[in-house]
N, C-alpha and C positions, 0 to 999 in steps of 0.2 A: 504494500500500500504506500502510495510516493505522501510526500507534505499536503499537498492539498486535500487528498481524500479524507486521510485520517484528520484534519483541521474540521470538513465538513460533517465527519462524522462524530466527531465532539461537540460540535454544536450542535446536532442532531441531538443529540444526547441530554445538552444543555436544556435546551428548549422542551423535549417529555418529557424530563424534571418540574421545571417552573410548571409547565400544564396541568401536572398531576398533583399540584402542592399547592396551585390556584387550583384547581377542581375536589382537592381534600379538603379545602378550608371554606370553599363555597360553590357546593356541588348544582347550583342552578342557574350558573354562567356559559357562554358558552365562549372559546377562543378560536380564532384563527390568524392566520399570519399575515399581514398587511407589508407594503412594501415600506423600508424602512425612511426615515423622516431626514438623517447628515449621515453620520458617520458609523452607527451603530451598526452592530452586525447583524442582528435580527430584530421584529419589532409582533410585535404580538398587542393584537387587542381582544381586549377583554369584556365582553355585553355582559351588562347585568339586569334582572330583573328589578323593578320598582320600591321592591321592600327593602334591597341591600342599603346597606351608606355607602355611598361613589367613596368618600375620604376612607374609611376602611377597609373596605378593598383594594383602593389605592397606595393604601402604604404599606400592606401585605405583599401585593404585586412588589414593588418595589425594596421590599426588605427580602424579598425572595431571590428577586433578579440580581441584586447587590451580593449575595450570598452565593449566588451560581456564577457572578463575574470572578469575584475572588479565586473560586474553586477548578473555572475554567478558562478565564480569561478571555472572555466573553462581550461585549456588553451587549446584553438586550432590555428593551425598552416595551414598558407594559402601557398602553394606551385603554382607557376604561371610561367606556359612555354605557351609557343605557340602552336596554335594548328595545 
């Protein structure tokens, strides 16, 4: 597996992490991948339904992604509107 593959496939990695750790902490979201906004490597947005708090999910998302940057060197960016 040359540099690029294994690069793409840790962030692969990255990313059904954060999915599964936003969908464990608030299983009536749904995510998909959005194209990214400057320099981030991946961007992920996150619907919620009308009962969540946008602000607490928003700093879950984000204390998540900060947590899998460290881990993988990464950055990805959690974008969260309503569904």
């Amino acid at each position: 597996m040359n540099v690029v593959e294994q690069k793409e496939k840790s962030l692969a990695e990255a990313v059904a992490i954060l999915v599964e750790e936003i969908h464990r902490s608030f299983p009536n979201v749904s995510t998909r991948p959005i194209s990214p906004y400057e320099d981030e490597d991946f961007t992920l947005e996150v619907k919620i339904p009308g009962e969540l708090d946008r602000e607490t999910v928003m700093n879950e998302c984000i204390r998540q992604a900060l947590r899998l940057e460290d881990q993988f060197g990464f950055s990805i960016l959690t974008r969260v509107k309503r569904g």
